[in-house]
C-alpha positions as a printed NumPy array, in Angstrom:
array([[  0.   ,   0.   ,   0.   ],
       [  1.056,   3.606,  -0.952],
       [  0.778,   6.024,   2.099],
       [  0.253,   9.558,   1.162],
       [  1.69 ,  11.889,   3.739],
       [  1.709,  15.737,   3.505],
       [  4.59 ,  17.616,   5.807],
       [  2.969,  20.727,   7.002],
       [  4.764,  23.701,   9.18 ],
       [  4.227,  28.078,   9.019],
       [  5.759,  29.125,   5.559],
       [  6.927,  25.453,   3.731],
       [ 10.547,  27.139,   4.178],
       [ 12.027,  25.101,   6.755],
       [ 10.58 ,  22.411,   8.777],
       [  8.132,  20.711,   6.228],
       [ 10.348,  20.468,   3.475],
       [ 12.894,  19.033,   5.803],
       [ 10.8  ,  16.569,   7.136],
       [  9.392,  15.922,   3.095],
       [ 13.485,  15.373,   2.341],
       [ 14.202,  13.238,   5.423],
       [ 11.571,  11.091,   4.995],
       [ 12.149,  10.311,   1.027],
       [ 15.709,   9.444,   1.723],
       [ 14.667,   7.343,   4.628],
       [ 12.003,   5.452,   3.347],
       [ 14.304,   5.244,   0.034],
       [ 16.44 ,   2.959,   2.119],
       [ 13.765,   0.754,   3.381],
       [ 12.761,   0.16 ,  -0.047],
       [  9.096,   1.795,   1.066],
       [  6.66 ,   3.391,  -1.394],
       [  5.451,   6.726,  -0.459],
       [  4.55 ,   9.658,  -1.796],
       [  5.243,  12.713,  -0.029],
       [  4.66 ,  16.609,  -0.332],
       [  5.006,  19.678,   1.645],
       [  3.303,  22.607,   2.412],
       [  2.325,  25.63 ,   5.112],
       [ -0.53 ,  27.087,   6.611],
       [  1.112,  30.697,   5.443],
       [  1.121,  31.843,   1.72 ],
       [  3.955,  33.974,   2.601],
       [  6.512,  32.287,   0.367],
       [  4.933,  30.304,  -2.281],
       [  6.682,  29.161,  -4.805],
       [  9.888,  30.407,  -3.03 ],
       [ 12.604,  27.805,  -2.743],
       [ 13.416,  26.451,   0.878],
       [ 15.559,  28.8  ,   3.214],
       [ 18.975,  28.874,   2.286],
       [ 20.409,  27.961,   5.94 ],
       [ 18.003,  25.374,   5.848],
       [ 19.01 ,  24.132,   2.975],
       [ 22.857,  24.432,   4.068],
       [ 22.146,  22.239,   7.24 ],
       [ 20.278,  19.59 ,   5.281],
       [ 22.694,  18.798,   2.611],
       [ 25.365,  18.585,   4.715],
       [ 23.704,  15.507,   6.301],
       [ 23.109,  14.704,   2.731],
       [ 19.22 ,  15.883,   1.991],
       [ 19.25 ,  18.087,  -0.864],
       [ 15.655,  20.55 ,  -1.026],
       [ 16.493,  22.292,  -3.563],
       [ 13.655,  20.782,  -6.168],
       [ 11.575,  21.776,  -3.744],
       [  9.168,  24.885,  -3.687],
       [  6.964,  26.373,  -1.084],
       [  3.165,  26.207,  -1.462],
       [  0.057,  26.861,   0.9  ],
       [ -2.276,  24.042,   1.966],
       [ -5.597,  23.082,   0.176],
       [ -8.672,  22.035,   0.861],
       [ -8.082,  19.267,  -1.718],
       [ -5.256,  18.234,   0.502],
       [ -7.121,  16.739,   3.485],
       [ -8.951,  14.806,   0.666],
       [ -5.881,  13.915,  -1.505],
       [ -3.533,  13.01 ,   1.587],
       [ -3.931,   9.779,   4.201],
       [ -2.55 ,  11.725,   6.665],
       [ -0.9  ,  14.955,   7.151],
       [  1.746,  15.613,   9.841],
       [  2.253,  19.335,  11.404],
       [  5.293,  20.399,  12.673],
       [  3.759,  22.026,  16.134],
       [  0.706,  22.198,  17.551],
       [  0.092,  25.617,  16.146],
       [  0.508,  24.508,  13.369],
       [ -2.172,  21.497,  13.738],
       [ -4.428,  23.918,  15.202],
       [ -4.747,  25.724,  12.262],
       [ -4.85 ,  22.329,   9.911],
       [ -7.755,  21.354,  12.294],
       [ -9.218,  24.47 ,  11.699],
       [ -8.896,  24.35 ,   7.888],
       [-10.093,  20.643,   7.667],
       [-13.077,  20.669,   5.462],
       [-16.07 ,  18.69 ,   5.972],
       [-15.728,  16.247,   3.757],
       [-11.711,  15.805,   4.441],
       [-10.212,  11.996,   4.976],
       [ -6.914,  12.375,   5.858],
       [ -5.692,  11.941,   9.433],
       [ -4.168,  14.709,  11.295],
       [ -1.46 ,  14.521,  13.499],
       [  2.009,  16.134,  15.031],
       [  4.941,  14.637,  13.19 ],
       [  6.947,  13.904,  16.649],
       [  3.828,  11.709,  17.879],
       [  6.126,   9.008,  16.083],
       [  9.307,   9.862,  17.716],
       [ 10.636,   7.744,  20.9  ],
       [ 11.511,   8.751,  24.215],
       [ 11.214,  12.346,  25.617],
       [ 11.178,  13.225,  21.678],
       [  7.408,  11.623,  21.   ],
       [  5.002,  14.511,  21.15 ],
       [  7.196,  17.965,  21.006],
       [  6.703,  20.629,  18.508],
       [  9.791,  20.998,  16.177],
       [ 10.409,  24.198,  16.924],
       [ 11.223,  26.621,  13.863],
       [ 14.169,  27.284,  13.02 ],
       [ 13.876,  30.569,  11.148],
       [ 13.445,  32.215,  14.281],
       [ 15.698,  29.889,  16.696],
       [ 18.966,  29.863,  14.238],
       [ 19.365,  26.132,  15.522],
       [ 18.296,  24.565,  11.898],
       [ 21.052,  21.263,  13.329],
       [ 18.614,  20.908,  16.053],
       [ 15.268,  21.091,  14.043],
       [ 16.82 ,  18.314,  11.671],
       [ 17.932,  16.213,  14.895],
       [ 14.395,  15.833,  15.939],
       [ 13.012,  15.279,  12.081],
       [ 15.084,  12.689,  11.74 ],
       [ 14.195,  10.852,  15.032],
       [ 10.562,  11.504,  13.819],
       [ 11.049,  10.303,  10.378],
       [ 12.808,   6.749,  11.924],
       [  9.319,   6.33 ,  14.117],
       [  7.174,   7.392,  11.474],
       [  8.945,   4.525,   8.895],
       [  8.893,   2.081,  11.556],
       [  5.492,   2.604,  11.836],
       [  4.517,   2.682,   8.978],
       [  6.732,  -0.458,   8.471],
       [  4.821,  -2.402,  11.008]])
């Protein structure tokens, strides 16, 4: 089965595309069909490539974003998607709040798959904390519970 999962964080500049890169690579390697977008609950930057120090901290772990392009969420999405992770709970507040009647896909944080002290915490954003290392430390623990899941 195909899961269709939808990264979603403020602008689509940082966190979501991360998590969109992470998880490719990562399910890549388990040999696991998905198919994967990002997008934010801003319009601010759509159609704006990801942030630049974002960028910088991803590919040096060896995630490259820059294919991708920033884009606002849809209602189509909650009908297109199986599920669609937000970064924070702000973020899910305002998915939950954009969730049309007739939507189908699950809503969730993204950490609600990490382990340990990890499993529930809002990646916090780092265009305004500067610590991009530390937003791609937790995305990757998240990613590894949400494949493992999804592997089960």
């Amino acid at each position: 089965m195909t899961h269709r999962i939808l990264f979603v964080c403020l602008g689509n500049i940082c966190r979501s595309p991360s998590a969109e890169a992470v998880v490719r690579a990562l399910a890549a390697e388990r040999g696991l069909d998905l198919q994967l977008d990002s997008a934010g609950t801003g319009d601010w930057h759509a159609g704006e490539p990801p942030y630049g120090p974002m960028q910088r901290a991803a590919w040096a772990r060896g995630y490259d974003l820059s294919a991708l392009r920033a884009r606002q969420v849809t209602a189509e999405d909650f009908r297109r998607f199986d599920l669609i992770l937000a970064m924070d709970r702000a973020n899910l507040a305002d998915l939950r709040a954009l969730r049309p009647g007739d939507a189908t896909a699950a809503l969730r944080l993204f950490t609600e798959a990490a382990p340990g002290t990890a499993g529930g915490a809002d990646v916090p954003d780092p265009y305004f904390t500067r610590d991009f290392d530390g937003a791609l430390d937790l995305i990757e623990t998240a990613a590894r519970g949400l494949l493992d899941q999804l592997s089960a």
